[in-house]
C-alpha positions in Angstrom: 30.5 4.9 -14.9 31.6 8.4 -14.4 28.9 10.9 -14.8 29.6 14.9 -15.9 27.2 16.3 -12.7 27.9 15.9 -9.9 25.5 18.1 -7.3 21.3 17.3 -7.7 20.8 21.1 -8.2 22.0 20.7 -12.0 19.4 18.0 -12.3 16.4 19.5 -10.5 15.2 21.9 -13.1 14.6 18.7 -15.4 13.3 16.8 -13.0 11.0 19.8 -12.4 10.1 20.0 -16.3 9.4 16.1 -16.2 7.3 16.5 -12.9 5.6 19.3 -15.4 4.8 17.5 -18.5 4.5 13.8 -17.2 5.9 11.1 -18.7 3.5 10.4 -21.3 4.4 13.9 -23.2 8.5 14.2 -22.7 8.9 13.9 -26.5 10.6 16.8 -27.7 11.3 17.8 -24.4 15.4 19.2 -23.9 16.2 17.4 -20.8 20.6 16.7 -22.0 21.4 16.0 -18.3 18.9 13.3 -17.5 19.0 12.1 -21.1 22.9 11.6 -20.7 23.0 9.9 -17.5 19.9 7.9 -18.6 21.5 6.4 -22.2 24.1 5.3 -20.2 22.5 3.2 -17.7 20.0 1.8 -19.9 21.3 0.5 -22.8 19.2 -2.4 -23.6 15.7 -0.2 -23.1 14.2 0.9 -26.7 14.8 4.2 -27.8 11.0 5.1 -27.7 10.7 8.7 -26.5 11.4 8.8 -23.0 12.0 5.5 -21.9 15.5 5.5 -21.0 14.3 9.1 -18.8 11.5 6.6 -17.7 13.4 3.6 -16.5 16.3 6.0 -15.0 13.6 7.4 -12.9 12.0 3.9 -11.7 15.3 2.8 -10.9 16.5 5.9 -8.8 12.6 5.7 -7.2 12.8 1.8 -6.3 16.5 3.2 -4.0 14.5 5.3 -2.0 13.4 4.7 1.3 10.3 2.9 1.3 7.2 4.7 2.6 6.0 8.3 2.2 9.5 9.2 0.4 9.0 6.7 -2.1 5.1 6.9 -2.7 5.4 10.9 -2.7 8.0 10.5 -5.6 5.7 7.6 -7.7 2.7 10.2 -7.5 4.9 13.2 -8.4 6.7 11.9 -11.3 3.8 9.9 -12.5 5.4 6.6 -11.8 2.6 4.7 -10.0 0.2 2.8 -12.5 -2.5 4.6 -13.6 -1.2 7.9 -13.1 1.8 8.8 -15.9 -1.5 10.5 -17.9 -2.8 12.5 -14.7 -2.2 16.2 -14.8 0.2 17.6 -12.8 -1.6 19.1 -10.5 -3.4 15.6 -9.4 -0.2 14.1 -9.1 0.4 17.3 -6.8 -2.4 16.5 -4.9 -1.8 13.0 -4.4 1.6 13.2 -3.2 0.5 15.7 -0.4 -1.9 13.2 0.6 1.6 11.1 1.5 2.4 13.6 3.7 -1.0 15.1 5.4 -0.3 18.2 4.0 -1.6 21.0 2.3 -1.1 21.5 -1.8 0.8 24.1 -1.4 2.7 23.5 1.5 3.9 20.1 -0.4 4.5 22.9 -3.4 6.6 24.7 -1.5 8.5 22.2 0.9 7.9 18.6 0.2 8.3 18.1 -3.5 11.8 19.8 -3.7 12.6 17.5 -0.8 11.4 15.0 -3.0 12.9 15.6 -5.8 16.3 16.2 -4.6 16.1 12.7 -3.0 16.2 11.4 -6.7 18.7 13.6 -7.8 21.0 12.4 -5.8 19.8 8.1 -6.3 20.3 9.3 -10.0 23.8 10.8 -9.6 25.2 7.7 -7.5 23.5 5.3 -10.4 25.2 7.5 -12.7 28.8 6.6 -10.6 28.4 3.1 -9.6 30.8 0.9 -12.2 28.8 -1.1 -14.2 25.4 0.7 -13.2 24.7 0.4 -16.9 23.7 -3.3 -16.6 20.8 -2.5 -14.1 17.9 -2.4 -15.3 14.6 -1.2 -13.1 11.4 -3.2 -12.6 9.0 -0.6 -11.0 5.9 -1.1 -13.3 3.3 -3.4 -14.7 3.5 -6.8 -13.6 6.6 -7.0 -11.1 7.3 -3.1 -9.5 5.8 0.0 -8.6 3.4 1.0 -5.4 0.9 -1.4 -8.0 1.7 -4.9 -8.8 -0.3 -7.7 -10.5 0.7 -11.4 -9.1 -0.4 -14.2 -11.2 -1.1 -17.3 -9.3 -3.2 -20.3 -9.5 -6.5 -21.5 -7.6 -7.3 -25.1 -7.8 -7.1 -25.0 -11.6 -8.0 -21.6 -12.4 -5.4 -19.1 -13.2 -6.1 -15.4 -11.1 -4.7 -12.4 -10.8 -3.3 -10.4 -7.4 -3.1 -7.0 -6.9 -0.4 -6.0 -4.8 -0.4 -2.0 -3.3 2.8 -1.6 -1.5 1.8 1.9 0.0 0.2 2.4 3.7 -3.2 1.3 3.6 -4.9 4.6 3.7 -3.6 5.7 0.3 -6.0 2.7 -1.0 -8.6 3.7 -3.5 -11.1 2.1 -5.2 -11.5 -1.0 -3.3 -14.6 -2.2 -2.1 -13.6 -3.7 0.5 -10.8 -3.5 3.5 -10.1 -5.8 6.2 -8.6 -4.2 9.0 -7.2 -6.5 12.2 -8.5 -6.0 14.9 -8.3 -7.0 19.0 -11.4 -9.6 19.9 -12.7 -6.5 22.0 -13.2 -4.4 18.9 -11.3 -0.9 20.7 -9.6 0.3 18.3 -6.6 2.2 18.5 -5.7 5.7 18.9 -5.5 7.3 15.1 -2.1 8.8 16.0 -0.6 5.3 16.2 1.1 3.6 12.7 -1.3 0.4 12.6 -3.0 -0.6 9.4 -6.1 -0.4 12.0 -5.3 3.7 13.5 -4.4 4.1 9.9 -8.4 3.5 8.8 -9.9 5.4 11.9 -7.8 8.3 11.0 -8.7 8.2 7.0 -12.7 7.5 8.2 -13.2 10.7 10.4 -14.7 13.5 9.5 -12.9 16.6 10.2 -13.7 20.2 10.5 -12.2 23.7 8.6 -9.8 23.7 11.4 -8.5 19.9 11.4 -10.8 19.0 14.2 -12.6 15.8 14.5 -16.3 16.0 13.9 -17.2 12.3 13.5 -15.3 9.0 14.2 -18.0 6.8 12.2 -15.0 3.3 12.7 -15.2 4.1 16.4 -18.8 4.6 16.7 -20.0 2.1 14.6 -17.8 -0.5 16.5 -19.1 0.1 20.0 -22.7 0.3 18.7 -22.3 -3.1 17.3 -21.0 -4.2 20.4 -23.9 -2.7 22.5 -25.9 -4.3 20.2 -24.7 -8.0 20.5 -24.3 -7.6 24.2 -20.7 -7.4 24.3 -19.7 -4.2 25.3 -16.5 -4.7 27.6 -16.3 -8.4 26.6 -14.1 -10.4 24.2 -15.3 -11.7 21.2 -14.4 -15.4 19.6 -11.1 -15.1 17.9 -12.0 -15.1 13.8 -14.8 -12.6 14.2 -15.7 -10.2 11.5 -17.7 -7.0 12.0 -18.5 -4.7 8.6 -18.7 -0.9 9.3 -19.1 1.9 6.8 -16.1 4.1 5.7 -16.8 7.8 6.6 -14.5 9.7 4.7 -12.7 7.0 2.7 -16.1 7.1 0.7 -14.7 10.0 -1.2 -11.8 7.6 -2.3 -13.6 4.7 -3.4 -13.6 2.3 -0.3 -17.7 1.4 0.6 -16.7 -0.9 3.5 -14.5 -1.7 6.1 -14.3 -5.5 7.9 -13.4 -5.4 11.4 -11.8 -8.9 11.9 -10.7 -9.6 15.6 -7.7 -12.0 15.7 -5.8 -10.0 18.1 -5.9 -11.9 22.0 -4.8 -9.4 24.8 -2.0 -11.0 26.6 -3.0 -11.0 31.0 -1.5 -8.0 32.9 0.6 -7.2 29.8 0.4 -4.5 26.7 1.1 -7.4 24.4 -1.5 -9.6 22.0 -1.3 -13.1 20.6 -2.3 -13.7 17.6 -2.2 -17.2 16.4 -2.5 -18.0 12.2 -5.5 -20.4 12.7 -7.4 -16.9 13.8 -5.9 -15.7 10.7 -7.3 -18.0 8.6 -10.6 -18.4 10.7 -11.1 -14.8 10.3 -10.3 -14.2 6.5 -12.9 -16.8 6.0 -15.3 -15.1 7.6 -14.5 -12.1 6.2 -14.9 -13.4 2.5 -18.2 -15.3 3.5 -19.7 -11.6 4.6 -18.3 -9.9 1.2 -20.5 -13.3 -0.6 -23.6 -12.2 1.8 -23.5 -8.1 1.3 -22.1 -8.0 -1.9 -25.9 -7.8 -3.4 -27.1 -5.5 -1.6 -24.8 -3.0 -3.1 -25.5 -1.0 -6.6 -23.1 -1.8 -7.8 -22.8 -4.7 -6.3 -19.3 -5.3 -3.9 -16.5 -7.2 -5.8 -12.9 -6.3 -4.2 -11.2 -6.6 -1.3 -8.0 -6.4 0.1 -5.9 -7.7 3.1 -3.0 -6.4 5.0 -0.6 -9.0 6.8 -3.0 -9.8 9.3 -1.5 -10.0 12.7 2.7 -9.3 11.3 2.3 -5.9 13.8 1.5 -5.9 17.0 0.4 -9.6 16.4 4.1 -10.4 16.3 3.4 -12.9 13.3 6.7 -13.1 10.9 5.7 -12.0 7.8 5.6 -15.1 5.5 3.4 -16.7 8.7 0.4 -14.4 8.0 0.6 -14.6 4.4 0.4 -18.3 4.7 -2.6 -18.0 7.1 -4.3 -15.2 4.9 -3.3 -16.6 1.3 -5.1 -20.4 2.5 -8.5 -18.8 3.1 -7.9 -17.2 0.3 -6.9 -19.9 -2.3 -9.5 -21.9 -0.8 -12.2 -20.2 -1.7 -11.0 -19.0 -5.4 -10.6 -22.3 -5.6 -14.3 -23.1 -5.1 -15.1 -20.7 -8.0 -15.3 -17.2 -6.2 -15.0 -14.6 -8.6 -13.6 -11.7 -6.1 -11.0 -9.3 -7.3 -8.3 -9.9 -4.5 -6.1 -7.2 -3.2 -2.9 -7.0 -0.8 -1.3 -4.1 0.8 2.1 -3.7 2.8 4.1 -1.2 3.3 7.6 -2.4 2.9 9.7 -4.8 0.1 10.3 -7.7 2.0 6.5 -7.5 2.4 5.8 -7.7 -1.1 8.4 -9.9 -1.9 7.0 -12.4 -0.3 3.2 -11.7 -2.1 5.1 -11.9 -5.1 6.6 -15.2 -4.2 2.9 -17.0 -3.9 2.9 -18.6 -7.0 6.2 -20.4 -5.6 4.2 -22.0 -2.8 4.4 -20.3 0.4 6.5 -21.9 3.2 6.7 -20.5 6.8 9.9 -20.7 8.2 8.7 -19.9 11.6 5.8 -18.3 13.7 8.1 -15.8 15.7 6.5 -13.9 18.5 8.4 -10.9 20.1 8.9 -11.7 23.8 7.1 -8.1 24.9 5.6 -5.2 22.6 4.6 -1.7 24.4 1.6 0.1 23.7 
């Protein structure tokens, strides 16, 4: 399909416009550029206000490079679920959270880099042959940075929700499980793990960016010094709960510790086998069943990452399997917990998605050596 622009500057001051109003009030807007390419790829949508502007942008969104890009431009356009009612300036806000950056600085830098990005998915949609047979999943049930994954426990029919956003862009989740080594050190918040990730959110920080508490850290090794195991391992499949510092202020009330991760001898390498997995995310749901009362109100969600999939060196669909049989199990016995995932990339949630399917390891691959 030929399309009559051809440079993303002719479509960023509608993009702008729809970044203004939000999706859920582009009636009557005059947006002919994006409303040309977008009849054209989506024929079969209805012709509700909008939704072909909609489902153009949730297809040229899902192309993007998954991570901050991608979030950054869900928040900004009002694509992730819950959000195409927020104002524009909380949909601001949130995508400079993506980034670690100030409002304005995002204002200024960021969100035109953003929205240039889709400009130019939407112009090669708009000149791929056939693009108008595409259609976009990016919502509800099977897309977005927030999925729902229906599956079965025992005989009971649950739900899933699936974030596919890094782990400290959660909100409103009681409970996160973060992996952790059977020594309970956790690593330096500069690093990428879902672990550094938590410890960076957690900390308090000064006018200046400085760190004025590191409540994950400190908790940790007071727990340790408590039990007498300062220094020493811990038995694979243990769970320590800690409070959240700063994530309070998004919704998260606690944080499980769970060590699965085995330092390799005279190496910077772990092991991590699937039984620890599973050992672990037991334990972990056994403490949410234990604390959850002594909350007002009273703890009901949590959520898992891919236990041991990074420096762990588990494949993927390995620690799925490992998390997803704790799991089942005990939804299957009648638990009532609300059941999150997060992951950062598609494959990831791909394979989430595929656990009404069955899930079927292919293969517990280890890397041969991983650097601190």
């Amino acid at each position: 399909m030929a399309s009559p622009f051809s440079e993303p500057a002719l479509l960023l001051p509608e993009l702008k416009e729809v970044r203004r109003a939000g999706l859920v009030r582009l009636r009557g807007r005059a947006l002919p550029a994006l409303e040309s390419v977008a009849d054209a790829v989506t024929m079969a949508v209805p012709r509700t206000p909008g939704a072909a502007i909609e489902t153009l942008l949730r297809l040229a969104v899902s192309r993007l490079d998954a991570g901050t890009l991608r979030t950054a431009a869900g928040y900004t356009l009002g694509l992730v679920q819950g959000t195409r009612d927020w104002p524009a300036a909380d949909r601001r806000a949130r995508a400079a959270e993506v980034y670690g950056v100030s409002v304005e600085r995002f204002r200024k830098d960021h969100e035109v880099m953003v929205l240039e990005q889709v400009a130019e998915q939407i112009l090669l949609i708009a000149a791929e042959p056939g693009a108008e047979s595409e259609t976009a999943v990016l919502d509800g049930e099977t897309g977005g940075t927030h999925r729902t994954v229906r599956v079965r426990a025992g005989e009971r029919p649950m739900a899933l929700t699936l974030h596919v956003h890094p782990v400290d862009l959660l909100r409103d989740v009681d409970v996160v499980v973060s992996p952790s080594n059977v020594y309970f050190a956790l690593p330096e918040p500069y690093k990428s793990s879902v672990a550094a990730s938590l410890r960076r959110a957690a900390a308090r920080r000064g006018v200046t960016g400085d760190v004025l508490e590191d409540p994950l850290h400190d908790e940790l090794r007071a727990w340790a010094a408590g039990h007498g195991v300062a220094g020493r391992a811990v038995l694979p499949g243990t769970v320590v709960a800690t409070g959240v510092g700063a994530l309070a202020e998004r919704g998260v009330r606690r944080i499980y510790h769970a060590a699965v991760a085995v330092p390799r001898a005279g190496t910077n390498d772990y092991d991590v086998l699937p039984s620890h997995v599973t050992r672990a995310v037991s334990r972990a749901l056994a403490l949410l069943a234990e604390e959850h009362g002594r909350f007002d109100p009273p703890l009901r969600s949590v959520c898992f990452p891919l236990i041991g999939s990074g420096r762990g060196g588990l494949a993927h669909d390995v620690s799925l399997a490992a998390v997803w049989a704790a799991v089942e199990a005990e939804l299957a016995r009648g638990a009532r917990w609300d059941v999150h995932f997060t992951v950062r990339s598609a494959e990831a949630a791909a394979l989430v998605e595929r656990i009404p399917a069955g899930i079927r390891p292919a293969h517990d691959r280890r890397p041969a050596s991983r650097s601190s």
